[in-house]
C-alpha positions as CSV (number, residue, x, y, z in Angstrom):
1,X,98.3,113.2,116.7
2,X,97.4,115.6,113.6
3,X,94.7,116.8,115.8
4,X,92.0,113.9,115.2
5,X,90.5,112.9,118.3
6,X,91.3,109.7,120.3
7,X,89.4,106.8,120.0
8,X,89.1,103.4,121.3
9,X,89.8,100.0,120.2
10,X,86.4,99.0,120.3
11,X,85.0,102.3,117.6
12,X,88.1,101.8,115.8
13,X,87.5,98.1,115.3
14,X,83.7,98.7,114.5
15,X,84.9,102.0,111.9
16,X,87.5,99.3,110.3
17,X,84.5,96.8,110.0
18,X,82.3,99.2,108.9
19,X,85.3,100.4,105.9
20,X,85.8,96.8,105.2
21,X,81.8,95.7,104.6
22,X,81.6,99.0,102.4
23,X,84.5,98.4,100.6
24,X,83.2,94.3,100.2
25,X,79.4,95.7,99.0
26,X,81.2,98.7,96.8
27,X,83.6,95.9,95.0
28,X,80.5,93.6,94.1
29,X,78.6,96.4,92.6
30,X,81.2,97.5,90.8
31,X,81.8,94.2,89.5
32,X,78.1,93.9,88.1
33,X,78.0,97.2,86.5
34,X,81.2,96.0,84.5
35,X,80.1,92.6,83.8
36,X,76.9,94.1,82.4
37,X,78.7,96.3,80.5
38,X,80.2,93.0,78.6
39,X,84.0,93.5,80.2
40,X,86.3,89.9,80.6
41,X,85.2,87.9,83.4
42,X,89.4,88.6,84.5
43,X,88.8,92.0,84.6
44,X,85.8,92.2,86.6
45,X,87.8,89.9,88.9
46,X,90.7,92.1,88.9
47,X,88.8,95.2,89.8
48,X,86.7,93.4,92.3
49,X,90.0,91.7,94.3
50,X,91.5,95.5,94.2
51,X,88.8,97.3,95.6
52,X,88.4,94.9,98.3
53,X,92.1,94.5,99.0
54,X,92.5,98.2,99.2
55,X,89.5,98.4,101.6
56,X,90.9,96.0,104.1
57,X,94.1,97.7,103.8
58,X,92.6,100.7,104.8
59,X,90.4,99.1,107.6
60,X,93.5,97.0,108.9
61,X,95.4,100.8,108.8
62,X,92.3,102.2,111.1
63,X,92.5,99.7,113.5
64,X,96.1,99.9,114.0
65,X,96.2,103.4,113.5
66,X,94.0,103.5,117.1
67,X,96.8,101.5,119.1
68,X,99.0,104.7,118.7
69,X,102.4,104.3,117.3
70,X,104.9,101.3,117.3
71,X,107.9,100.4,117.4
72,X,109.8,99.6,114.8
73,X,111.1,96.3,115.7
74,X,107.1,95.3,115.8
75,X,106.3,96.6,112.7
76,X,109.2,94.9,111.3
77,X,107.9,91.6,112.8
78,X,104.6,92.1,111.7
79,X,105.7,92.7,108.0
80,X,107.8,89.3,108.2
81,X,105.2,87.3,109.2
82,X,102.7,89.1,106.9
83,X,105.1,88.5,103.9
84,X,105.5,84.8,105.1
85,X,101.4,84.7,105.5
86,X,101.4,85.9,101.7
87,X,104.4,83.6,100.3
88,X,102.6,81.1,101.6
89,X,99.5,81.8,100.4
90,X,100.6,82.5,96.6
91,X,102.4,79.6,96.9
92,X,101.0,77.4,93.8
93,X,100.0,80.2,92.2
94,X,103.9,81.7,91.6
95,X,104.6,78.0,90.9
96,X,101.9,78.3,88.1
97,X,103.3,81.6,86.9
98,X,106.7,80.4,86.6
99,X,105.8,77.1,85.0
100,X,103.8,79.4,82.8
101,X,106.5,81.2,81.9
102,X,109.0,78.6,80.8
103,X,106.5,76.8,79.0
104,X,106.1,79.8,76.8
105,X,109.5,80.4,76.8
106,X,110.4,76.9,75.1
107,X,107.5,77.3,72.6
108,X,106.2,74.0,73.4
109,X,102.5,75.0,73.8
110,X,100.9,77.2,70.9
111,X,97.0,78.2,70.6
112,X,95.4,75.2,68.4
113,X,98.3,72.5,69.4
114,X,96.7,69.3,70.2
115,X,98.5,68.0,73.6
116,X,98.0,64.9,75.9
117,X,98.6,65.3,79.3
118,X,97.7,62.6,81.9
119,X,95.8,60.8,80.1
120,X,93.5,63.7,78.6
121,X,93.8,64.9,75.0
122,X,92.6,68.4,74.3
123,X,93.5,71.0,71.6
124,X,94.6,74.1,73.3
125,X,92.3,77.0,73.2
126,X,93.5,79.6,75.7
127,X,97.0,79.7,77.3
128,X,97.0,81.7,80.6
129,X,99.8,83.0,83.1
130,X,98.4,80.3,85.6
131,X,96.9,78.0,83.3
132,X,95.5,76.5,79.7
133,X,92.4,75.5,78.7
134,X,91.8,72.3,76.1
135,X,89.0,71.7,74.4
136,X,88.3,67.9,74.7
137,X,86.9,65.8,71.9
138,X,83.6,65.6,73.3
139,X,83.3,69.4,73.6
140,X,83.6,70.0,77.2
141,X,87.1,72.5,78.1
142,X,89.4,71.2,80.9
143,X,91.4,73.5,83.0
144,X,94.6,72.3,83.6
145,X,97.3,74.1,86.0
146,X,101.2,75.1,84.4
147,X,102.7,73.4,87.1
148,X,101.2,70.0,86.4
149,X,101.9,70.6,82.3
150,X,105.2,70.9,83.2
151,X,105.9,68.5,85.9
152,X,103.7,66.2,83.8
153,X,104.7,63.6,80.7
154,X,103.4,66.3,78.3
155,X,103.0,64.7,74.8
156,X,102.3,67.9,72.1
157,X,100.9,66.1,68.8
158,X,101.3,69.2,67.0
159,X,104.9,71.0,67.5
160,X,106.5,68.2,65.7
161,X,106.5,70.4,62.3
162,X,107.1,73.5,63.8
163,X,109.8,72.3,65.8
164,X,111.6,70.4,63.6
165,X,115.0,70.7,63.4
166,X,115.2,73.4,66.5
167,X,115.3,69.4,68.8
């Protein structure tokens, strides 16, 4: 097909491990010439996860590519159960977004609001899509998940001015 030579399972599965370790060793230097450069440690991580997702991708698209071609009813099955693998997977953390989300929506959490949640009381220092960071008295910062602010008794010590009259 196209011309390329045939090969056999067993070089195609060593070429799509060989792709895959490159793309793994390729990702983490990339990610340490960008953290030395002083980017956001979510950056780095963002670069990092798509470098080496698109490297299996590519070594998962070797290694079928050498089985010839399939049907469609199998490749339809194999997307299901890949998209099932991946729901699954991203399971708390589309919780998380989606708690995120209507948490910001309702302006109930603001940068510098003092909260208590489950017995913890922290001022808010960072709000994120998955979670928020407090800054406890003592100085330490707790991580604590959307989901769990919102499922949570969530007490906010400072949104009664700023809320007033909107409740």
């Amino acid at each position: 097909m196209f011309g390329l030579p045939r090969v056999t399972e067993l070089e195609a599965g060593l070429l799509a491990l060989i792709v895959a370790v490159v793309g793994s060793s390729l990702a983490t230097a990339i990610a340490r010439q960008l953290r030395d450069r002083g980017r956001p440690p979510h950056a780095v991580r963002g670069v990092r996860v798509a470098i080496s997702a698109g490297s299996i991708l590519i070594a998962v698209g070797i290694f079928l590519a050498s089985f010839g071609s399939i049907s469609f009813l199998s490749g339809l099955t194999v997307s299901a159960v890949v998209g099932i693998a991946i729901t699954l997977a991203l399971q708390t953390t589309l919780q998380n977004l989606l708690a995120g989300y209507l948490l910001l929506r309702n302006k109930m959490l603001r940068l510098g609001d003092t909260i208590v949640i489950g017995g913890i009381t922290g001022q808010v220092v960072q709000l994120g899509f998955v979670s928020v960071w407090l800054r406890l008295p003592d100085g330490n910062v707790a991580f604590v998940s959307n989901s769990t602010l919102l499922s949570g008794p969530l007490v906010n010590r400072s949104a009664g001015d700023r809320l007033k009259g909107e409740y």
